[in-house]
C-alpha positions as CSV (number, residue, x, y, z in Angstrom):
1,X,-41.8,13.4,-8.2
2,X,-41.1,12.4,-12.1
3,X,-43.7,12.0,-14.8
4,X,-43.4,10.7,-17.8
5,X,-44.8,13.1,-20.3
6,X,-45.5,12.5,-24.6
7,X,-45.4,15.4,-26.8
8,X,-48.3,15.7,-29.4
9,X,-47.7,16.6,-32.8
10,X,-49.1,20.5,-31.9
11,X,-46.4,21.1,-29.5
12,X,-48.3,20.3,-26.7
13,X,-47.1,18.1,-23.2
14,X,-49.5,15.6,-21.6
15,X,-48.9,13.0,-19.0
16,X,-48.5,9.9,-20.0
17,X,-49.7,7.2,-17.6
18,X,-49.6,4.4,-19.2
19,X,-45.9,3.7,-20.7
20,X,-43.5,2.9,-17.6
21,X,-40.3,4.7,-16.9
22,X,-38.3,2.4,-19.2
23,X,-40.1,3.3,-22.2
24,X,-40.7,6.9,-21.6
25,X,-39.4,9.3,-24.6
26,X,-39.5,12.7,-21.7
27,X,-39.4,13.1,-18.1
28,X,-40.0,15.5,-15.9
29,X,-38.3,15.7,-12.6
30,X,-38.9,18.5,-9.6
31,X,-36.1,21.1,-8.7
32,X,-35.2,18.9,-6.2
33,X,-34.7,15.7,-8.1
34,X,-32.6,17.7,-10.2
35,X,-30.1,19.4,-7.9
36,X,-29.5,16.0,-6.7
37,X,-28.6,14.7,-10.4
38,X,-26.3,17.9,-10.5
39,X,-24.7,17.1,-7.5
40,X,-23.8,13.7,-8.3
41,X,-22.6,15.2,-12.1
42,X,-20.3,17.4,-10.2
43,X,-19.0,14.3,-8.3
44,X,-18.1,12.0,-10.7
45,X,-16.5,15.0,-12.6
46,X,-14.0,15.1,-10.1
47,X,-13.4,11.8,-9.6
48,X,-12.7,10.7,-13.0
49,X,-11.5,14.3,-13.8
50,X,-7.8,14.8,-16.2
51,X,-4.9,15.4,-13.9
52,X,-2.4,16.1,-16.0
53,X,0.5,16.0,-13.5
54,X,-0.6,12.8,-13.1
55,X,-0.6,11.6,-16.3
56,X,2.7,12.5,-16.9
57,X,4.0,10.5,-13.5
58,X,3.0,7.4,-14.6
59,X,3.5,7.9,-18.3
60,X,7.1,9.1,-17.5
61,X,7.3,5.4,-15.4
62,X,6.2,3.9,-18.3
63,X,8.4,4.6,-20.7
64,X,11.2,4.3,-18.1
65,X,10.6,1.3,-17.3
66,X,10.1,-0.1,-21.1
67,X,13.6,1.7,-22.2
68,X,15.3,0.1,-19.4
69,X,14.0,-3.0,-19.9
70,X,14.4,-2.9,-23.8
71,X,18.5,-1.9,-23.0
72,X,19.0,-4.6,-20.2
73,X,17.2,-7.4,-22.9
74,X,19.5,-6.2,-25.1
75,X,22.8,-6.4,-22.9
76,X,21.5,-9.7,-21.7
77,X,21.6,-11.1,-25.4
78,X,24.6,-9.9,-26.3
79,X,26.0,-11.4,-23.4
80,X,24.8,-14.7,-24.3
81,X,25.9,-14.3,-27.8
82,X,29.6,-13.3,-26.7
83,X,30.0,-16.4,-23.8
């Protein structure tokens, strides 16, 4: 279960009833709480993890496909320029 704690000036934690969870400067959660939290860290690391082989795929598309497109603009207007 989390409580929301203050921290005197001494050092020292106490539990702090009356300020809700949106306005709480500390929290302390259980082990269990926690390994959940770490569990759902390690997910989202992988999905929105670098893959660099990726990366390159669809960079390499990119600039394919804006060099081809820049050349066949530029064929296209000198077509029309020479008919």
């Amino acid at each position: 279960m989390s409580v929301c704690v203050a921290v005197a000036p001494d050092g020292v934690l106490s539990l702090d009833l009356a300020t809700p969870f949106s306005g709480c400067s500390y929290v302390l959660i259980s082990s269990n709480e926690y390994t959940s939290i770490a569990g759902l860290n390690d997910l989202f690391s992988q999905y929105f993890a670098f893959d660099s082989t990726m990366f390159e795929l669809v960079f390499g598309s990119f600039m394919i496909a804006f060099v081809s497109g820049h050349v066949l603009g530029r064929v296209i207007s000198g077509l029309r320029k020479a008919g």
